[in-house]
C-alpha positions in Angstrom: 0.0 0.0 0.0 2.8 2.2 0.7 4.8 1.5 -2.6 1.0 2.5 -4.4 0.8 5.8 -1.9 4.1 6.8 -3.0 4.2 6.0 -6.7 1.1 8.2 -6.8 2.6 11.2 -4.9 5.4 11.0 -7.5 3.5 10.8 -10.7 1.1 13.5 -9.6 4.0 16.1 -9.3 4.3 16.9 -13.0 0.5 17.1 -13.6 0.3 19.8 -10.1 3.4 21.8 -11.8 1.9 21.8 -15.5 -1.4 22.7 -14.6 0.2 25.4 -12.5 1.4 27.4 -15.2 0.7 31.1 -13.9 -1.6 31.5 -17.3 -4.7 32.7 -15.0 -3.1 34.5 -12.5 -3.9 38.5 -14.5 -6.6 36.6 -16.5 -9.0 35.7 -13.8 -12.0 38.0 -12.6 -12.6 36.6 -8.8 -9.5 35.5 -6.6 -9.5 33.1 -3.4 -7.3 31.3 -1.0 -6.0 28.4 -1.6 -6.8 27.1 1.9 -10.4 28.8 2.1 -13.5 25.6 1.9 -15.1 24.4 -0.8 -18.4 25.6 0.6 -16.9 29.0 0.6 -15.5 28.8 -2.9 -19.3 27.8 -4.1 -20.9 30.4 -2.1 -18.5 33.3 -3.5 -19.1 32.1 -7.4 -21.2 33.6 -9.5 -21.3 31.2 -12.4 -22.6 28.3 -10.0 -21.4 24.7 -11.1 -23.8 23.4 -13.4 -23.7 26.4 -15.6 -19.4 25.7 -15.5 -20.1 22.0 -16.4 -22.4 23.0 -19.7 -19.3 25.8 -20.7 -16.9 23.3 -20.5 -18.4 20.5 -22.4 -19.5 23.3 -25.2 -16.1 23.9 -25.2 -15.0 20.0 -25.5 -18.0 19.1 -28.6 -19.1 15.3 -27.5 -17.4 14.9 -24.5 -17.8 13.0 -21.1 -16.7 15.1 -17.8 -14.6 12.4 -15.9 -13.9 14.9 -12.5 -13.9 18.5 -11.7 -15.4 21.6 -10.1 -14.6 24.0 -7.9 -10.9 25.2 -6.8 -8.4 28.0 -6.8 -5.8 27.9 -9.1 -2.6 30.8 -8.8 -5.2 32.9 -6.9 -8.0 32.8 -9.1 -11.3 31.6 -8.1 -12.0 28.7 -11.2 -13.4 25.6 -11.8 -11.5 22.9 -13.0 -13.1 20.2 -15.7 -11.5 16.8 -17.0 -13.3 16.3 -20.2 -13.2 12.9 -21.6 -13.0 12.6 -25.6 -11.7 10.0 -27.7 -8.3 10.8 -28.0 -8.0 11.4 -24.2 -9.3 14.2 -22.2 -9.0 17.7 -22.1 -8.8 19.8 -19.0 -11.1 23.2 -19.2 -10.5 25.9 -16.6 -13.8 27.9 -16.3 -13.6 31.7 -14.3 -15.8 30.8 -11.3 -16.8 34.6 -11.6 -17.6 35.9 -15.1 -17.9 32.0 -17.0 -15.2 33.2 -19.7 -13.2 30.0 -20.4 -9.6 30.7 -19.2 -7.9 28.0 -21.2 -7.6 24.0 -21.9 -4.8 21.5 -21.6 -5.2 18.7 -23.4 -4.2 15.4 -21.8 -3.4 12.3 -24.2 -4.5 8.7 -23.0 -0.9 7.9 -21.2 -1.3 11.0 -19.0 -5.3 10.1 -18.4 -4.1 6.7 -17.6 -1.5 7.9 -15.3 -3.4 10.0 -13.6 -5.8 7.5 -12.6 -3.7 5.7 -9.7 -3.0 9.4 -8.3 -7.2 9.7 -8.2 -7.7 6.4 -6.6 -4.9 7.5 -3.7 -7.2 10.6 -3.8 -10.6 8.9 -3.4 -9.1 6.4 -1.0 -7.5 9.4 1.3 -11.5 11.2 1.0 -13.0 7.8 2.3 -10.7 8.3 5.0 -11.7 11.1 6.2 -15.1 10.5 6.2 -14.4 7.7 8.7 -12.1 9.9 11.0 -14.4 12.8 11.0 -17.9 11.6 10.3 -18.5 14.5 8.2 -18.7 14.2 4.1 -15.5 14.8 2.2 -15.0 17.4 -0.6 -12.5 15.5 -1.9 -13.3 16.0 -6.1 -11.9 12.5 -6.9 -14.5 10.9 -4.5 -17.1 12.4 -7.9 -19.5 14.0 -5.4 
């Protein structure tokens, strides 16, 4: 379990630093903390999350959303969609504030396929917590 936990961490740390890229920073109409809840985040957009899902999968024509929603991103309040096509998926980062589609990263089938171990870690860490605490997770991966 450990060797899984680790080998996760380790392949997630080019996808965090890629998706990272500082493109949203001056582009983005609503910023927020990076620690702040996710019931905070929700409550401070005005482009609420269904609206964001229907943006981002006009912007991906025939496409699946595999994960996503709300998050903060270099300071900007955005949401964050994985949408699956057939050549992959593309990632689709949605102002939270204004609905203006802030840019895509497209993400071939080896990098959705490696990603997928670093979402299970993700979902099994969520399921976790819910034990511990008691109290629901916000955890994206867990697909609430």
């Amino acid at each position: 379990m450990k060797r899984i936990l680790i080998a996760a961490l380790v392949a997630s740390v080019p996808f965090a630093a890629s998706a990272a890229n500082g493109t949203f920073k001056d582009a983005c109409s609503m910023k927020a903390e990076k620690t702040a809840k996710k019931s905070d985040l929700i409550a401070m957009a005005r482009v609420k999350p269904e609206e964001a899902k229907k943006i981002a999968m006009d912007e991906v024509k025939g496409g699946k959303i595999n994960k996503g929603g709300i998050e903060t991103e270099d300071g900007c309040l955005l949401y964050s969609y994985h949408v699956a096509d057939g050549s992959g998926q593309t990632e689709v980062f949605i102002d939270a504030g204004n609905g203006k589609v802030l840019g895509t990263e497209k993400e071939g089938k080896v990098r959705t396929a490696l990603e997928k171990p670093v979402d299970k870690t993700k979902e099994l860490a969520g399921r976790g917590k819910e034990e511990l605490t008691g109290k629901p997770s916000t955890n994206q991966a867990m697909g609430k």
